[in-house]
Backbone as JSON Lines, residues from 0, in Angstrom:
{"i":0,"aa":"X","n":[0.85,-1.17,0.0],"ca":[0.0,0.0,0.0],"c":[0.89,1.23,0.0]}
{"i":1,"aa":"X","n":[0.92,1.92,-0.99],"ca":[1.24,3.2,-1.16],"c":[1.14,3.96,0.0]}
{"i":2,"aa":"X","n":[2.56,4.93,0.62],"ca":[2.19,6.02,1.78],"c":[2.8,7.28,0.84]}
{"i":3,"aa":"X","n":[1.04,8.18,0.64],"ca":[1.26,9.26,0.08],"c":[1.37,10.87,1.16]}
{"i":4,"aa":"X","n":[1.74,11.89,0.21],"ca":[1.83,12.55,0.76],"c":[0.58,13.9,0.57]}
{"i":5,"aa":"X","n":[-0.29,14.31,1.66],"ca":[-0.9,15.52,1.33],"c":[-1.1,16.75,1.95]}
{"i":6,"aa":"X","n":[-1.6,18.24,1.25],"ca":[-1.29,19.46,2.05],"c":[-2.85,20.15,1.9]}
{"i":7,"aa":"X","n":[-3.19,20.58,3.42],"ca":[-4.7,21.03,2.67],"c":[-4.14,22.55,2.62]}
{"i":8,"aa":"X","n":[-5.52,22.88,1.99],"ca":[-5.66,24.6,1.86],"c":[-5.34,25.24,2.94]}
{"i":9,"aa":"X","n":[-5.9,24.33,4.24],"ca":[-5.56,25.49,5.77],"c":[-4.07,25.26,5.97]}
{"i":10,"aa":"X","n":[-3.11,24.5,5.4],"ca":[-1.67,24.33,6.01],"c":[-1.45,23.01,5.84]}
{"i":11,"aa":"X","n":[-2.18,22.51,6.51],"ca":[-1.87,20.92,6.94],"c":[-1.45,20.34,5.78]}
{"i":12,"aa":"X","n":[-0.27,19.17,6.74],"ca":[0.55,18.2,5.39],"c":[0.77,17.4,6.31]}
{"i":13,"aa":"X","n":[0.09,15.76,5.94],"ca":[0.03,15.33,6.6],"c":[0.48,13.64,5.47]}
{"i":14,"aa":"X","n":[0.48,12.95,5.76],"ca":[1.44,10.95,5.35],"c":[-0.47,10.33,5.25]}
{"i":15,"aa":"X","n":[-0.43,9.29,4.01],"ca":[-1.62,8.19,4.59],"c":[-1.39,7.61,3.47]}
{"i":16,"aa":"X","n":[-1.19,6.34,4.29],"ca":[-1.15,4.72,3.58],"c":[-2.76,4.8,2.47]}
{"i":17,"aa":"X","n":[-2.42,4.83,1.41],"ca":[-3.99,4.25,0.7],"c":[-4.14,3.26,-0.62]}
{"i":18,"aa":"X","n":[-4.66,2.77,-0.56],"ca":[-4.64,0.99,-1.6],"c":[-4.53,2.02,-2.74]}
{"i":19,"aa":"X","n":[-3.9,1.16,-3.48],"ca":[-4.29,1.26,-5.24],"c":[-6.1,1.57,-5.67]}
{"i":20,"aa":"X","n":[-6.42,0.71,-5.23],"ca":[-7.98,0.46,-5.08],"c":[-8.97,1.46,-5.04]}
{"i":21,"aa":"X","n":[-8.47,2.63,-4.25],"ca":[-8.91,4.15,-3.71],"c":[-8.31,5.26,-3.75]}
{"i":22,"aa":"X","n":[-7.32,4.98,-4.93],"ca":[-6.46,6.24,-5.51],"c":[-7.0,7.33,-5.99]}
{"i":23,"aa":"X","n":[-8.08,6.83,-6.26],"ca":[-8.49,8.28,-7.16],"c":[-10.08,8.75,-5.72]}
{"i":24,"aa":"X","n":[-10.1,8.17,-4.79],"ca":[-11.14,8.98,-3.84],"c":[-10.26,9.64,-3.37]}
{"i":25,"aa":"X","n":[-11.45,11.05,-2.95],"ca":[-10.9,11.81,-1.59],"c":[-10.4,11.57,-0.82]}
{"i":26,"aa":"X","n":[-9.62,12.22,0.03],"ca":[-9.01,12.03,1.14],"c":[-9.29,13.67,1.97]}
{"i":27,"aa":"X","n":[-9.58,13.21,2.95],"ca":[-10.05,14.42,4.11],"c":[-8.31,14.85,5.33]}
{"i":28,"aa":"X","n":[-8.47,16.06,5.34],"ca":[-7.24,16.9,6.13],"c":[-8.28,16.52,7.58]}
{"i":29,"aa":"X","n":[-6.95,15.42,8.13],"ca":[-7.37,15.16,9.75],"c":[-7.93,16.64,10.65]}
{"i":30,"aa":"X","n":[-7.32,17.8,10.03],"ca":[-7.09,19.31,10.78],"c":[-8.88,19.5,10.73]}
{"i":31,"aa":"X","n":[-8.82,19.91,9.54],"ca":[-10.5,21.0,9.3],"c":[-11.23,19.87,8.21]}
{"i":32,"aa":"X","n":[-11.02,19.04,8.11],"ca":[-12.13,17.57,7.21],"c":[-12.47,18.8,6.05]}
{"i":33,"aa":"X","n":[-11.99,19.1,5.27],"ca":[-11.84,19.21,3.88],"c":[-10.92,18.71,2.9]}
{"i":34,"aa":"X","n":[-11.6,18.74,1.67],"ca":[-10.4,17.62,0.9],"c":[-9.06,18.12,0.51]}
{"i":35,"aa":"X","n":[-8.24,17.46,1.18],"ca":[-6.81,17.76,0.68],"c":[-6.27,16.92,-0.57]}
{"i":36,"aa":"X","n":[-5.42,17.98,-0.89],"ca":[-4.83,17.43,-2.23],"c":[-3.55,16.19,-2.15]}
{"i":37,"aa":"X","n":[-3.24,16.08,-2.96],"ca":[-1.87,14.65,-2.73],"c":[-0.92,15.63,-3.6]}
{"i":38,"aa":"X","n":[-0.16,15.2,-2.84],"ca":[1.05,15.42,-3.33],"c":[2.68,14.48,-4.18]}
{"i":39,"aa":"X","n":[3.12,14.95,-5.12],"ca":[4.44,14.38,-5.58],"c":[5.37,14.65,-5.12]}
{"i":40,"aa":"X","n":[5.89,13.36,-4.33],"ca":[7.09,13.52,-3.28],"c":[8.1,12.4,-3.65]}
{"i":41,"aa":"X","n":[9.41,11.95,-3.33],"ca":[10.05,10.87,-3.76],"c":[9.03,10.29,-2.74]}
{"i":42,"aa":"X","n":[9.73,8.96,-3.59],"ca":[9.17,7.68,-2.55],"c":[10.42,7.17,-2.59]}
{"i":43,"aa":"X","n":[10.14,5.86,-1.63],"ca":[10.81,4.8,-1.74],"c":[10.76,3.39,-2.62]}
{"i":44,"aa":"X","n":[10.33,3.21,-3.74],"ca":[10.42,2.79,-4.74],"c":[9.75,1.02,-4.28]}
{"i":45,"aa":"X","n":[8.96,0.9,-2.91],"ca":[9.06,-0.13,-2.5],"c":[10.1,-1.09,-1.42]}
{"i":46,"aa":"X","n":[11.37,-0.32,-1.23],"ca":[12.64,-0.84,-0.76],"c":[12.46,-0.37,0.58]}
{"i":47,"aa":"X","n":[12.94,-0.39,1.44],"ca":[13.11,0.21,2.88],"c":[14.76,-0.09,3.47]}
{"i":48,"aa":"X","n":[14.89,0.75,4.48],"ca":[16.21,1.34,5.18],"c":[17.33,1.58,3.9]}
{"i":49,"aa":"X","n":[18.14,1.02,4.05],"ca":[19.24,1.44,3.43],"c":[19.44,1.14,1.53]}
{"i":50,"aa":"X","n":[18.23,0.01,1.61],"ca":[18.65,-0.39,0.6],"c":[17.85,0.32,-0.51]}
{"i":51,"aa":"X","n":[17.06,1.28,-0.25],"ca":[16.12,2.02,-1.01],"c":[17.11,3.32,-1.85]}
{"i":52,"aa":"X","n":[16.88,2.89,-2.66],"ca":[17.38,3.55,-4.21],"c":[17.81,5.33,-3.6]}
{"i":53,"aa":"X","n":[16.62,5.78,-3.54],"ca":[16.27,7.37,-3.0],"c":[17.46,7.49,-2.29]}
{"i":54,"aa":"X","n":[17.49,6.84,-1.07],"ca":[18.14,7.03,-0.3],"c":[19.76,7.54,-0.28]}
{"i":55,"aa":"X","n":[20.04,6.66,-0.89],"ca":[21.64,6.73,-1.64],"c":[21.39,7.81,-2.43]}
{"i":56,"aa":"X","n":[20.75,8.36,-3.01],"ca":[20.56,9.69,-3.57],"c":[20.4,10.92,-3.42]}
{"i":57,"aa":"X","n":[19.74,10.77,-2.45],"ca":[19.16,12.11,-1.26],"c":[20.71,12.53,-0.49]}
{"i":58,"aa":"X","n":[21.0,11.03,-0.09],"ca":[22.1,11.17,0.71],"c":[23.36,12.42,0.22]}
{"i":59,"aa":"X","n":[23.28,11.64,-1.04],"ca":[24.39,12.31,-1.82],"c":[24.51,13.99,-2.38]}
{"i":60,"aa":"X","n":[22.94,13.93,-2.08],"ca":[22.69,15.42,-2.73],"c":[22.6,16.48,-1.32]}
{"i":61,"aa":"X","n":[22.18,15.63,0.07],"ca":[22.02,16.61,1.22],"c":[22.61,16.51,1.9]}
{"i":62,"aa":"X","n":[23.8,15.29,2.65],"ca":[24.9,15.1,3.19],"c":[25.88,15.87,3.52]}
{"i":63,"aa":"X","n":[26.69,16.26,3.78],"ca":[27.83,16.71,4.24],"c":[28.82,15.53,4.71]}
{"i":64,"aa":"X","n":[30.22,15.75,4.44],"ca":[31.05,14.31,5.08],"c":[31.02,14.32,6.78]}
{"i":65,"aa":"X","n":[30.61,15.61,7.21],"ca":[30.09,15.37,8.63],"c":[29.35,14.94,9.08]}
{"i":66,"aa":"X","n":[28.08,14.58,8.6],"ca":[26.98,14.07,8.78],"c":[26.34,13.12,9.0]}
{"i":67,"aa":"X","n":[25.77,12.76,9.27],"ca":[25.28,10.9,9.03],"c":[24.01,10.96,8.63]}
{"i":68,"aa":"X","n":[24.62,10.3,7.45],"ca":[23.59,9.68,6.47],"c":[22.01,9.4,6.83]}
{"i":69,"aa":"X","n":[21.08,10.1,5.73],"ca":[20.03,9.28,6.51],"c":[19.46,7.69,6.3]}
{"i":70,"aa":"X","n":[18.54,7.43,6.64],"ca":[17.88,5.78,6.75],"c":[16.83,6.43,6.47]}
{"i":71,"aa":"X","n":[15.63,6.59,6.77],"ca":[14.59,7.04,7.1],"c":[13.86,8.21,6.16]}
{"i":72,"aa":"X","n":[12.64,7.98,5.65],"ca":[11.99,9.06,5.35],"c":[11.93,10.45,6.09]}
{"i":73,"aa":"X","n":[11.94,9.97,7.53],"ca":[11.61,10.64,8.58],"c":[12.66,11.46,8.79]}
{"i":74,"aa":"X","n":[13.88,11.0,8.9],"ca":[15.09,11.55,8.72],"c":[15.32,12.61,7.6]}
{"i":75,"aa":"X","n":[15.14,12.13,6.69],"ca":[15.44,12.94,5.2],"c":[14.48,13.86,5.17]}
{"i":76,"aa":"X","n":[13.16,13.9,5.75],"ca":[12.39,15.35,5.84],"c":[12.75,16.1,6.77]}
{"i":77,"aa":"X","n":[13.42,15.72,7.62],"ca":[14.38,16.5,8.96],"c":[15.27,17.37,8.27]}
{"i":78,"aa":"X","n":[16.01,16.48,7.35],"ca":[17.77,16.98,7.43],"c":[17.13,18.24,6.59]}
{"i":79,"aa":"X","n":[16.05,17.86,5.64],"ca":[15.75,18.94,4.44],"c":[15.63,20.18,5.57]}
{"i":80,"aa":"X","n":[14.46,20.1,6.06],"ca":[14.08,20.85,7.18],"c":[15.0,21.84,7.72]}
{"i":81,"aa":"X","n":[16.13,20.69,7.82],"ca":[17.19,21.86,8.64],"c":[18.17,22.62,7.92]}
{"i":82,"aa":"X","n":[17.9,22.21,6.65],"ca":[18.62,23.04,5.72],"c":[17.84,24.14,5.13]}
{"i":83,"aa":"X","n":[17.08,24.28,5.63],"ca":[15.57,25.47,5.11],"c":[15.03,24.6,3.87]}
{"i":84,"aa":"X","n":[15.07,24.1,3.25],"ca":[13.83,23.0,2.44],"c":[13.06,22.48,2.62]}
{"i":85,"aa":"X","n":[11.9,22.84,1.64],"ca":[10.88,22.19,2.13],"c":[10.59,20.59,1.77]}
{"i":86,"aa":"X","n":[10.57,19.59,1.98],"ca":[9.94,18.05,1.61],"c":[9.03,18.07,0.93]}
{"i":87,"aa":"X","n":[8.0,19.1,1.15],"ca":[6.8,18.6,0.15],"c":[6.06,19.66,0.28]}
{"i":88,"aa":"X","n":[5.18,19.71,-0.96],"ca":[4.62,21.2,-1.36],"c":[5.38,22.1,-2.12]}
């Protein structure tokens, strides 16, 4: 199951797992229950931790040799974060 990414009109950007099956229904902003849009974000291509394609990529493009690498989606919207970038939107 696909974990997409979406941002409503009031702000909110928020992650949700949704089947193939229900790709094309609405999806409601947990914040104010209006429909938020989806968003195009990398993914992970299916792979997880280290061995995911992105990863080695991201790494390479947001890294520093001081740094440690990320693993994690969660991570890699951080590091963006802390470099003033935004992840998504």
């Amino acid at each position: 199951m696909p974990l997409n990414d979406y941002k409503c009109d009031c702000g909110h950007t928020f992650e949700k797992f949704v089947p193939l099956s229900k790709f094309d229904e609405k999806v409601l902003c947990p914040e104010c229950m209006f429909e938020a849009k989806r968003l195009i974000t990398l993914g992970h291509g299916g792979a997880h931790g280290e061995e995911a394609a992105w990863i080695n990529e991201s790494n390479v493009a947001i890294t520093s040799k001081h740094e440690k690498p990320v693993t994690t989606r969660k991570e890699w919207k951080q590091r963006l974060k802390d470099k003033g970038l935004s992840p998504v939107g």
